[in-house]
N, C-alpha and C positions, 0 to 999 in steps of 0.2 A: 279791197279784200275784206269786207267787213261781212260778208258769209259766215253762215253755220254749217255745222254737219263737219265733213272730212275741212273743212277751211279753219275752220273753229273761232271766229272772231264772232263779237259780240253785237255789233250794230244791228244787224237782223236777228229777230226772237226765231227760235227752231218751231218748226213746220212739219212734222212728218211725214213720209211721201212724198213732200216738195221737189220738183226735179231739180231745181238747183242741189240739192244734198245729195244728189247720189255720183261716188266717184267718177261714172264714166262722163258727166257733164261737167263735173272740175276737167278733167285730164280736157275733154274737147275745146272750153272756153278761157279757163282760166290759170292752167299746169305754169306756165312762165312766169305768173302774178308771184306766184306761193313763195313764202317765206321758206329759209331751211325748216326751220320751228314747225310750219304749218304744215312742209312736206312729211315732215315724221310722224305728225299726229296725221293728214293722209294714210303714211303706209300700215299704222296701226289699226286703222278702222277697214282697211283692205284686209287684215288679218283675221281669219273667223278664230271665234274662239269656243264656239257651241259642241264640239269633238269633231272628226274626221267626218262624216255624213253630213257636216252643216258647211262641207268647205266651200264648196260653189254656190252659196245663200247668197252673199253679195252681188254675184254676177248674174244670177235669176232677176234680181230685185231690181241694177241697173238694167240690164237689155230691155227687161219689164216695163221700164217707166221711161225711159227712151222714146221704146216703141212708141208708146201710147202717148208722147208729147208730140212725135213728128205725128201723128195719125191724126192730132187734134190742132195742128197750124190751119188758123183761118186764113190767113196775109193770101193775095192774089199769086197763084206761080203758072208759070209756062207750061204746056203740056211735057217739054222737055223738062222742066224742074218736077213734075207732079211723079214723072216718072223715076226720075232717081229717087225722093222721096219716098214712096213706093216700095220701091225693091233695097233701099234700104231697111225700113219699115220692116218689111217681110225676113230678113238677114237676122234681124235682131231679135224678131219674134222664132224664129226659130232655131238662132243662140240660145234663149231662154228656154225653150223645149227642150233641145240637147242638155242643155246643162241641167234641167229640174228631171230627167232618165236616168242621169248618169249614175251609174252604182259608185259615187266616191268614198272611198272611203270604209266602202263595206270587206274587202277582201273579198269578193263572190265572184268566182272564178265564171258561174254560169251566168250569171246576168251582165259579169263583162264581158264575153263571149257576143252575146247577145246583142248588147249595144255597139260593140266593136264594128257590128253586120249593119247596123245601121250608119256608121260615119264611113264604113267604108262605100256603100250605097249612094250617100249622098254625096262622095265625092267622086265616083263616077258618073254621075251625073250632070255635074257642076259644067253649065252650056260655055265655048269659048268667048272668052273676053269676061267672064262673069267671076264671083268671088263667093264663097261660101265661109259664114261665123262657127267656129267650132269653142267649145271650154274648151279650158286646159289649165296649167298649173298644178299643184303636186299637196298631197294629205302628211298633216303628222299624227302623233293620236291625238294632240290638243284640241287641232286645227287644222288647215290647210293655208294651200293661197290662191287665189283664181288668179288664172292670167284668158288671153284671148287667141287664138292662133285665126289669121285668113288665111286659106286658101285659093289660089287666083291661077286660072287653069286658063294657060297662052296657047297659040298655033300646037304647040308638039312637046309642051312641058309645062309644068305648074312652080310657081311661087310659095313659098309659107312666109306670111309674115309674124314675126310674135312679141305680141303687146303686155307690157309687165311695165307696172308701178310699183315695185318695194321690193323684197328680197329676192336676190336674183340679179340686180339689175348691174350688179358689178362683170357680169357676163358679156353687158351690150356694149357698147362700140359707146364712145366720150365724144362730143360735140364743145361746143366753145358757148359759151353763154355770157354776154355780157351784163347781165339783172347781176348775177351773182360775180361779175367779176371773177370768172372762174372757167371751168368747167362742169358738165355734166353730163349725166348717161341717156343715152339714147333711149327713149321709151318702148321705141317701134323699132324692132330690124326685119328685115327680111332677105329670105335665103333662097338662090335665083336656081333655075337648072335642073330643080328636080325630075327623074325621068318617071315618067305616069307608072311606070311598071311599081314604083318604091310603092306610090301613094293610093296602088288600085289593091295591094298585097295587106292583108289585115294584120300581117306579123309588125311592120314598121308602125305603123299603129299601137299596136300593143304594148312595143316598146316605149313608144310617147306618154301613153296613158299608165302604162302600170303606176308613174309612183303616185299618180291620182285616186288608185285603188285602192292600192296598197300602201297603206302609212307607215311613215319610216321618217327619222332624222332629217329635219329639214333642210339643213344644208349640203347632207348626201342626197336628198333627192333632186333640190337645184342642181349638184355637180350633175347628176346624171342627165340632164335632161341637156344641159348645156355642153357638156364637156364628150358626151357618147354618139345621143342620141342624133341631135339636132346634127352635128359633122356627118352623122353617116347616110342624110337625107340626101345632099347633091356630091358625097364624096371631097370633100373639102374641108382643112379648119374653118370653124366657124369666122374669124375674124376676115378669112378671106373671101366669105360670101358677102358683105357688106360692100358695096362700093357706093355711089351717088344715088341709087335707087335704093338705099338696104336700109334706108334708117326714115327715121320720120317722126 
């Protein structure tokens, strides 16, 4: 763990732009390595601090250089591998899209409106057995925090799953960890059952994204996203949409 960036050890000189430094390649490769120490200076560099319209800069930035790491692997793959690769590729380039649109931050009712037409668009669209990247996470006025929501649209109902590294994450369901002799929080949960009618409807939407919009108390707007919003998706306490497929 001798990483820079969100790792913060010293062995490697910092690099900027380097994929190894941008969160979402910690969380895919190395999230179990991390020291507590190292996970907190993590959840602080997850933290924007530019004001409310800079909250989703991080998550631009990771989908960003993601994308353009998996688009630039030479190593031989399967036409089967080329293709996951691919539509991965394509998922994350256009998380980054959604996310560098989104009016965070702004309070602008008409460009949220606006955008709202467009994730609502693309999740009826989303072909069976397929998963679409959406932002998410919530604005204060200092800052914000990005998180990641998929959407994964089965035979006659859709999935959300929602990915969060830092605050918030006392929401997700505790797993057993033996690195740390302990426990810890689920990164990934997901919430099973949703009936298409919620997620084809732009009001349940709205409800997810306002406090991305509209900045407000950061821990009122975790409670809200966790404690309201996210239950009233498949009609369930949140704890009890988790089962053997809910975490990850």
């Amino acid at each position: 763990a001798g990483l820079c960036g969100p790792l913060g050890g010293p062995a490697i000189p910092a690099v900027p732009g380097a994929i190894w430094e941008t969160p979402s390649f910690v969380d895919l490769l190395a999230d179990a390595m991390l020291a507590r120490d190292a996970g907190e200076r993590r959840r602080v560099a997850l933290t924007t601090g530019g004001g409310a319209v800079d909250a989703l800069r991080p998550l631009v930035k990771s989908s960003t250089a993601v994308a353009r790491a998996l688009g630039g692997i030479m190593m031989p793959t399967t036409g089967e591998e080329s293709a996951v690769l691919n539509e991965t590729r394509q998922a994350l380039v256009g998380l980054g899209d959604l996310a560098l649109s989104c009016p965070a931050g702004t309070a602008d009712n008409v460009r949220f409106l606006g955008w709202l037409g467009t994730i609502v668009e693309r999740v009826r669209n989303i072909p069976r057995g397929r998963t679409l990247l959406l932002p998410g996470g919530w604005c204060t006025k200092q800052g914000g925090h990005p998180m990641v929501y998929a959407v994964h649209r089965r035979e006659n109902t859709y999935s959300l799953a929602v990915s969060n590294c830092g605050d918030g994450l006392e929401y997700h369901p505790q797993e057993a960890d033996p690195l740390l002799d302990g426990f810890r929080a689920m990164h990934t949960m997901q919430i099973d059952d949703i009936d298409p009618g919620v997620l084809h409807d732009s009001s349940s939407w709205a409800l997810l994204y306002r406090p991305l919009i509209f900045p407000g108390p950061g821990k009122k707007q975790a409670e809200t996203i966790y404690t309201k919003v996210l239950p009233f998706l498949n009609k369930r306490p949140l704890m009890a949409s988790v089962g053997s497929g809910g975490g990850g």
